[in-house]
C-alpha positions as CSV (number, residue, x, y, z in Angstrom):
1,X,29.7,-11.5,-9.0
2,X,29.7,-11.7,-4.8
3,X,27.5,-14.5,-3.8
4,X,25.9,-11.8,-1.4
5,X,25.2,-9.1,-4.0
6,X,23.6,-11.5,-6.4
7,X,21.2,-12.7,-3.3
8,X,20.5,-8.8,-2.3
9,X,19.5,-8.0,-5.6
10,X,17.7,-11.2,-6.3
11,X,15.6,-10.7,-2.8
12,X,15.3,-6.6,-3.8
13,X,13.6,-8.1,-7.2
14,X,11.0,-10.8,-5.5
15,X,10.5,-8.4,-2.3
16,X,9.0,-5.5,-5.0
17,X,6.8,-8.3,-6.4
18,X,6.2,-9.7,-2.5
19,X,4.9,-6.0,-1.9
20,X,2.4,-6.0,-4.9
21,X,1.5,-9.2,-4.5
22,X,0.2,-8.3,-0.4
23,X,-0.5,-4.7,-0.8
24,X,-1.0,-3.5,-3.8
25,X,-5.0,-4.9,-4.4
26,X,-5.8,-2.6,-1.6
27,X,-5.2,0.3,-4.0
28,X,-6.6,-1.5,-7.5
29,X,-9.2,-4.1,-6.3
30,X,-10.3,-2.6,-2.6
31,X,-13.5,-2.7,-4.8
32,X,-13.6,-6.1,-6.0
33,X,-14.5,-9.5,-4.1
34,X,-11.2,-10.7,-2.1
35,X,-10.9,-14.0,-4.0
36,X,-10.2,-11.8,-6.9
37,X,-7.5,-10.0,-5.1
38,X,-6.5,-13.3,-3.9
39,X,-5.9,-14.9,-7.1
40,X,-4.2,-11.7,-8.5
41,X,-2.2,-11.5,-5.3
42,X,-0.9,-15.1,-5.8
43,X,-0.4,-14.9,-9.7
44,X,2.4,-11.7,-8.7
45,X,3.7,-14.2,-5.7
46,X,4.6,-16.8,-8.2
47,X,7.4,-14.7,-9.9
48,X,8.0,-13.1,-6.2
49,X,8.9,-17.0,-5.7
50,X,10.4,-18.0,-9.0
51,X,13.5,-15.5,-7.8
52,X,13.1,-15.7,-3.9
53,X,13.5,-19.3,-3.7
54,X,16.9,-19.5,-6.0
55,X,18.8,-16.5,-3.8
56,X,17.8,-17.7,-0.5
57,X,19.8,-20.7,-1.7
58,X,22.4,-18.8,-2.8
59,X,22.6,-17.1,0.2
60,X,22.6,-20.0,2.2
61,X,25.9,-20.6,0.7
62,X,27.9,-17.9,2.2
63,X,25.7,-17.0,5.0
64,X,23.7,-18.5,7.6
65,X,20.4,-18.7,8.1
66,X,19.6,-15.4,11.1
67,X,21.9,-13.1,8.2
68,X,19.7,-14.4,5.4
69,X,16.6,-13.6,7.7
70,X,18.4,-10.3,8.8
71,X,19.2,-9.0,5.2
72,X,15.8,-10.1,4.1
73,X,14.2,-7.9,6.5
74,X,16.5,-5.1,6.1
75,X,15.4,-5.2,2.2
76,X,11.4,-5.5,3.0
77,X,11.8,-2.0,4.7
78,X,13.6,-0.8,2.2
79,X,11.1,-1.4,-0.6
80,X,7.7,-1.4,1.6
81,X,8.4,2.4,2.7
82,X,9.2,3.9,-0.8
83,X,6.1,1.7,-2.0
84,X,4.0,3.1,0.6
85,X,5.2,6.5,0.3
86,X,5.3,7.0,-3.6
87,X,3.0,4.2,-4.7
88,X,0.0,4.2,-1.9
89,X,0.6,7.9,-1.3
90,X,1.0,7.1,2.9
91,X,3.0,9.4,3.2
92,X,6.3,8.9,5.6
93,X,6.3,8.1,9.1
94,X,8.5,8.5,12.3
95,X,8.0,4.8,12.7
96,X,9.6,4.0,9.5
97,X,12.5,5.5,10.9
98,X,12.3,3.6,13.9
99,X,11.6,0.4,12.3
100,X,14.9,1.3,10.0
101,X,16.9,2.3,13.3
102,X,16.0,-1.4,15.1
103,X,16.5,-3.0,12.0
104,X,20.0,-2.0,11.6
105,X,20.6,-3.1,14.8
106,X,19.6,-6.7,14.4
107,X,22.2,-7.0,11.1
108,X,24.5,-5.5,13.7
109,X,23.6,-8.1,16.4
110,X,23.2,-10.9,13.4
111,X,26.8,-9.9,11.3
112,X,29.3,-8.4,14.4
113,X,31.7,-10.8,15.1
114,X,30.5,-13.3,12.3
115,X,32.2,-15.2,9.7
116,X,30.4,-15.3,6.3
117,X,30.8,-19.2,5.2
């Protein structure tokens, strides 16, 4: 498989477990003292980890650093606004949009031209 599908769908995996791990106490332990959420938070971290640090080294591979940054952000958006949407119930916002709009341009910026390694 493409060096760069296997680190998209490796970050897609630790970014959903990224998102828990910052977010998702405010829904389940907004109650609760925050060095509980804390150590919950970093116990979902540690597998967000386990598979973020492995693709970012496979990424490194065929791409360099501002891409890897790039794609990561590109899949943070992508999983933080169906999280906050479906999961939180936030609802969706213009500024998502925005946010998605900018963000496209910057892997535009970060890819034209460029050679993957």
């Amino acid at each position: 498989m493409n060096k760069i599908l296997i680190t998209a769908v490796m970050l897609i995996c630790s970014n959903v477990f990224m998102t828990f791990a910052w977010y998702g106490h405010l829904k389940h332990l907004n109650s609760k003292p925050w060095i509980i959420a804390a150590l919950v938070s970093w116990t979902i971290a540690l597998f967000e980890y386990i598979i973020q640090v492995p693709a970012n080294r496979i990424g490194y591979q065929v791409m360099n650093l501002g891409q890897l940054k790039i794609i990561q952000e590109v899949i943070t958006l992508s999983v933080f606004i169906p999280f906050s949407v479906f999961y939180m119930k936030e609802g969706m916002k213009h500024e998502y949009l925005w946010a998605a709009v900018f963000i496209l341009a910057a892997v535009f910026c970060v890819f034209k031209g460029a050679v993957i390694k």
